[in-house]
C-alpha positions as CSV (number, residue, x, y, z in Angstrom):
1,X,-4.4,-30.5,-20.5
2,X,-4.5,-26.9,-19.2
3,X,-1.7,-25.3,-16.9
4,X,-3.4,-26.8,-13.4
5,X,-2.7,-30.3,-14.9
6,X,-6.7,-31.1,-15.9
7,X,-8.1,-32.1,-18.9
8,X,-10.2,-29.3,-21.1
9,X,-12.0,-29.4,-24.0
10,X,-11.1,-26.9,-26.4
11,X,-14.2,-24.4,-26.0
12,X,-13.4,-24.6,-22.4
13,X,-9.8,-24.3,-22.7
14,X,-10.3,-21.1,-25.1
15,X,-12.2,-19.5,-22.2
16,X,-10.3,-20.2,-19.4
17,X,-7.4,-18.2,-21.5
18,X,-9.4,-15.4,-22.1
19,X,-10.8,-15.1,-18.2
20,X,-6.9,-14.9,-17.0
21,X,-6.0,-12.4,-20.2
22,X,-8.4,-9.5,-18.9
23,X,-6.0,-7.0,-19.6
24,X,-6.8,-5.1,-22.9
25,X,-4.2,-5.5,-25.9
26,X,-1.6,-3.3,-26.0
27,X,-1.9,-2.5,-22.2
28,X,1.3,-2.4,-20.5
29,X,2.0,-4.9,-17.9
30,X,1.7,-4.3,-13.8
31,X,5.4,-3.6,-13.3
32,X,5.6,-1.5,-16.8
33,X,2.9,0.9,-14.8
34,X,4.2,0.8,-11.6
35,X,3.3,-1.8,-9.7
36,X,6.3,-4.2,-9.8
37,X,7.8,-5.7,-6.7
38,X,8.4,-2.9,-4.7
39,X,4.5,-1.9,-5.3
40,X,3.7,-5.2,-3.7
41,X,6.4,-4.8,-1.3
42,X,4.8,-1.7,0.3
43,X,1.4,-3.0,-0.4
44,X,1.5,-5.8,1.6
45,X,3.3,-3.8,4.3
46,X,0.3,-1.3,4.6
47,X,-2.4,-4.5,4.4
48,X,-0.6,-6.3,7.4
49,X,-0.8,-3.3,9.7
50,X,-4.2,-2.6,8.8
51,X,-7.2,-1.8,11.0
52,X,-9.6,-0.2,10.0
53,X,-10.8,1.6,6.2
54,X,-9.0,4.9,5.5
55,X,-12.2,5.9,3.9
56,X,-15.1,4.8,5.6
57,X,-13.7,3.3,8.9
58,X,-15.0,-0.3,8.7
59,X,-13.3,-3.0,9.7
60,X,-11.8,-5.6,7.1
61,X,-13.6,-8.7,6.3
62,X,-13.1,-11.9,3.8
63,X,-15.3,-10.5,1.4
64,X,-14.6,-7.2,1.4
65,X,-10.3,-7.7,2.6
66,X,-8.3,-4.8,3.0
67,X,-5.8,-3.5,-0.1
68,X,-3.6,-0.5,-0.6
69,X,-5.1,2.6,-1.9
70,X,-3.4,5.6,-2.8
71,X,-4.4,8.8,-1.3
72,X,-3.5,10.9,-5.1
73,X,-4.2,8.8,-7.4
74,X,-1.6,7.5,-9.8
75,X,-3.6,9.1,-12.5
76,X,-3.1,12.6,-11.1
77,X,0.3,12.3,-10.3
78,X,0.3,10.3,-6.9
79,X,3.5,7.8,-6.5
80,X,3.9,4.6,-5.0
81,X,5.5,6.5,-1.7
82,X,4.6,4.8,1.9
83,X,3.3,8.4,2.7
84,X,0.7,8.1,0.1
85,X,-0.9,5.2,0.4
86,X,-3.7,4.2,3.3
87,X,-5.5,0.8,3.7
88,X,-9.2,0.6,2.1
89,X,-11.5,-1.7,1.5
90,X,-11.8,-3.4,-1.9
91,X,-15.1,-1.5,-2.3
92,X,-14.2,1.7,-1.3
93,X,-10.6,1.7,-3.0
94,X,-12.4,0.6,-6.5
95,X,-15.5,3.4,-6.0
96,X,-12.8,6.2,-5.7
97,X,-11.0,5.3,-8.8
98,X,-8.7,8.0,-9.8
99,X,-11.1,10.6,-7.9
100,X,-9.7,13.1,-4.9
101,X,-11.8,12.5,-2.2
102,X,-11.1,13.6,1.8
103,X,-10.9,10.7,4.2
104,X,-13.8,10.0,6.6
105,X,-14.4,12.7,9.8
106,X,-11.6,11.9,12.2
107,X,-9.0,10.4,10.0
């Protein structure tokens, strides 16, 4: 039986462990680089007020929902201040990556 309580063979078993282990070893963990409760604290603050994309100005939808993006990156210094992060869409916040990039005309 796996941790939902249903019975897996152990091929199946061995990849349902490695599809929730994505992380690479050796990799810290989320609050180790800075995304501990606080993170998800502020996160979720700046998702509930959200209307519209930082980035593009689109509205929010199921499949592509709103998250928190940081305006600097983490990477180059950026922290997990309210003042620096902006609501994006999944899309737009994982095609930035780490990247500087001015917000659309009017924002």
């Amino acid at each position: 039986m796996d941790s939902t309580g249903t019975r897996k063979c152990p091929p199946c078993q061995a990849e349902a462990t490695k599809r929730k282990n994505t992380d690479p070893p050796g990799r810290p963990s989320a609050a180790a680089r800075g995304y501990g409760a606080e993170w998800r604290r502020i996160s979720a603050e700046v998702v509930k007020n959200a209307t519209c994309c930082h980035w593009c100005g689109g509205t929010f939808t199921k499949a592509d929902p709103a998250t928190a993006d940081h305006i600097v990156p983490k990477a180059r210094g950026g922290s997990n201040d309210r003042s620096n992060l902006v609501p994006a869409h999944r899309s737009c916040n994982a095609r930035r990556g780490g990247q500087m990039r001015k917000a659309r005309p009017g924002r």
